[in-house]
N, C-alpha and C positions, 0 to 999 in steps of 0.2 A: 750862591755861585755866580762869577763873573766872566763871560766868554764873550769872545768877539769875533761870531759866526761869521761878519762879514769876513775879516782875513783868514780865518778858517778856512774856510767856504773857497778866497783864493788860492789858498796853498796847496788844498785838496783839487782844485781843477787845474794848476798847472805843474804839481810837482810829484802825485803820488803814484806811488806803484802799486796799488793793492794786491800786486803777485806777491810782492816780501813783505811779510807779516813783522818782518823785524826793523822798517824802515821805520825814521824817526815819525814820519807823519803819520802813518798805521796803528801804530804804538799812543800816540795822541791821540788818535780817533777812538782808539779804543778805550780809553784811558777818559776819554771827554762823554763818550755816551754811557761808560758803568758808574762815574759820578752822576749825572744824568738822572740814571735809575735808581741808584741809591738816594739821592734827594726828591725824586716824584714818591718814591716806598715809604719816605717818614713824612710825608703831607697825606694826612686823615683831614677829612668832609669838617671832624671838629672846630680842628685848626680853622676853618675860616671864618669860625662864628666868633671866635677872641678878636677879630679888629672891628668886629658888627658893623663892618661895611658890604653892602650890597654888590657895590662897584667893584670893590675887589676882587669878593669871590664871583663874580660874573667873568670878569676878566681871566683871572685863572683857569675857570671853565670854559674860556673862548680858548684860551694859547693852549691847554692839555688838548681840545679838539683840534686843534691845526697843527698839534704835534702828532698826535694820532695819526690824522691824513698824509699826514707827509710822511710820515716812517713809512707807513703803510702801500702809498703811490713808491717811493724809494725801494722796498720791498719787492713789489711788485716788478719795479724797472730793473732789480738782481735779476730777480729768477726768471727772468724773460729776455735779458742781455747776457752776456760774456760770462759774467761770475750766478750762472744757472746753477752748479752746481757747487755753489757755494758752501751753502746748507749741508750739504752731507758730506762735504769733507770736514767740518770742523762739528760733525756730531752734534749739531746744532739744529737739528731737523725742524723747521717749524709744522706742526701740524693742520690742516685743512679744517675747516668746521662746514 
């Protein structure tokens, strides 16, 4: 999968409306993180012993970890901004551990 978070990234800081869920950028956002997920869900620990490089899956394991951080700071920066109650209007409740 080939994304190009930096223009992303700009279109999302100056064009989007996250109130309309129907807006073309919202639609892409969401559209860009459920591929996302469905490509992180078919990479199994296996898969990185087939290139038996080190490097690689060290690598992978650094970008999953600063993926993780980031969703997670991002997450964070919802539910404590404007879109707090995000999470429960789209019955998407995240649970507390």
């Amino acid at each position: 999968m080939e994304l190009n978070w930096r223009r992303l990234r700009g279109q999302l800081n100056h064009q989007v409306d996250l109130a309309n869920p129907n807006s073309p950028e919202v639609q892409k956002l969401v559209s860009t993180l459920r591929a996302l997920n469905l490509d992180l869900a078919d990479l199994f620990p296996p898969l990185l012993r087939i290139s038996e490089s080190p490097v690689v899956a060290r690598e992978l394991l650094v970008q999953m970890r600063l993926l993780q951080s980031t969703i997670q700071v991002k997450l964070d920066q919802f539910d404590r901004g404007r879109f707090g109650n995000a999470n429960s209007h789209s019955g998407l409740a995240r649970r507390r551990s």
